[in-house]
N, C-alpha and C positions, 0 to 999 in steps of 0.2 A: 504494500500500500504506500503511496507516497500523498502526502497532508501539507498542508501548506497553513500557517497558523498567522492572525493578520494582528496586531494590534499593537497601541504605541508605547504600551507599559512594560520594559521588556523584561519585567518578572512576573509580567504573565505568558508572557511570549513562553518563559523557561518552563512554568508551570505546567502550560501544555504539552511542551515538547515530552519534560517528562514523562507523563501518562504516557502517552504515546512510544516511548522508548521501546526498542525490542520487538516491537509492531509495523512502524510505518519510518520510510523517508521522512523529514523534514525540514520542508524549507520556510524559513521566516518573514515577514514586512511589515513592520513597523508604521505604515502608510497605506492607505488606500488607493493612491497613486503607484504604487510601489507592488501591492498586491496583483494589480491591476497589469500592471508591465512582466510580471512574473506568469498571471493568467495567458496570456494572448504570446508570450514566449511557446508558451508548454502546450498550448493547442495543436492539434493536428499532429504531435508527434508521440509517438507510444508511452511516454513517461508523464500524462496528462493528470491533473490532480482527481488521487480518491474523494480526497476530505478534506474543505475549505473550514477552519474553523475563524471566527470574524466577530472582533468587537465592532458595537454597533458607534458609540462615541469618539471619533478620531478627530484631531484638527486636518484640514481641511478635506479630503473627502471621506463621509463618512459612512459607516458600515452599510445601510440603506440604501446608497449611491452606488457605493463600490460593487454590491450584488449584482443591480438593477444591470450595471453596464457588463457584470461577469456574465450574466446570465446573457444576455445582447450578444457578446462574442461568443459564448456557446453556441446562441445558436446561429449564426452567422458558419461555422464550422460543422456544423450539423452531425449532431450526437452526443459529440460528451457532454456530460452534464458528471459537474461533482455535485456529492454531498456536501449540503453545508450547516452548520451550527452556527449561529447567533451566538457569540457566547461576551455576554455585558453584565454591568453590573445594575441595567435597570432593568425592575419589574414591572413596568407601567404596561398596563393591559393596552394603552396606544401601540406602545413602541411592539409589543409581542404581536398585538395584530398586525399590524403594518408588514412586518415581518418574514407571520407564517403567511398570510392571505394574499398581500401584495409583492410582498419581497424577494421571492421564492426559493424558502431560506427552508429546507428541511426537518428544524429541529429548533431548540431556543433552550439556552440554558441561562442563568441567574449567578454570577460572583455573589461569595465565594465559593468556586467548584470544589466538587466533591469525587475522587477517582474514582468510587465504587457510580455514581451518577454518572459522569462521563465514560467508562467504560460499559453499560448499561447500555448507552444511547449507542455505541459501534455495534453492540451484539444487534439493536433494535435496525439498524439499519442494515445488516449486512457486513458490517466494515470488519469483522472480527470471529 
């Protein structure tokens, strides 16, 4: 599996890698810009992201954005689609709708993660 983990805190950035240790590739962005340019690299060629995991809060583009446009070059490319987890520190029934409904964000988790929660959610989709 190879994971791509987006967010500007880069002890969460670590956080998740951990989980994921032993499991998956990992490659990091700190930006949504940055995720973004990593996405549209990895398309089309056989090392394409399993599992996009994405804080929704960054400065300047932010998690909601960065989807919207991943999702646009997926399907510009026609097929891949990764999994992705929303994974922020807020719980506003806005921000989770927007999310799962409009986002098209797979999954949604709530800081502070929990390993046995996050490893839960790869078995639920597959990834594990």
């Amino acid at each position: 599996m190879k994971a791509l983990i987006v967010d500007d805190v880069e002890m969460n950035r670590e956080l998740l890698a951990f989980f994921l240790e032993g499991q998956a590739a990992v490659v990091c962005a700190e930006s949504g810009e940055a995720a973004l340019k990593l996405v549209e690299d990895a398309l089309g060629t056989e090392k394409y992201f399993d599992l996009i995991c994405m804080d929704i809060f960054m400065p300047g583009m932010d998690g909601h954005e960065t989807l919207k446009k991943i999702r646009e070059k997926e399907a510009e490319h026609g097929g891949a689609r990764a999994t992705v987890f929303m994974v922020t520190g807020s719980s506003s029934p806005d921000d989770m709708f927007d999310a799962l409904t409009q986002g098209g964000c797979d999954d949604y988790l709530t800081k502070p993660l929990m390993q046995q929660t996050f490893s839960d959610l790869l078995v639920k989709h597959g990834l594990r």
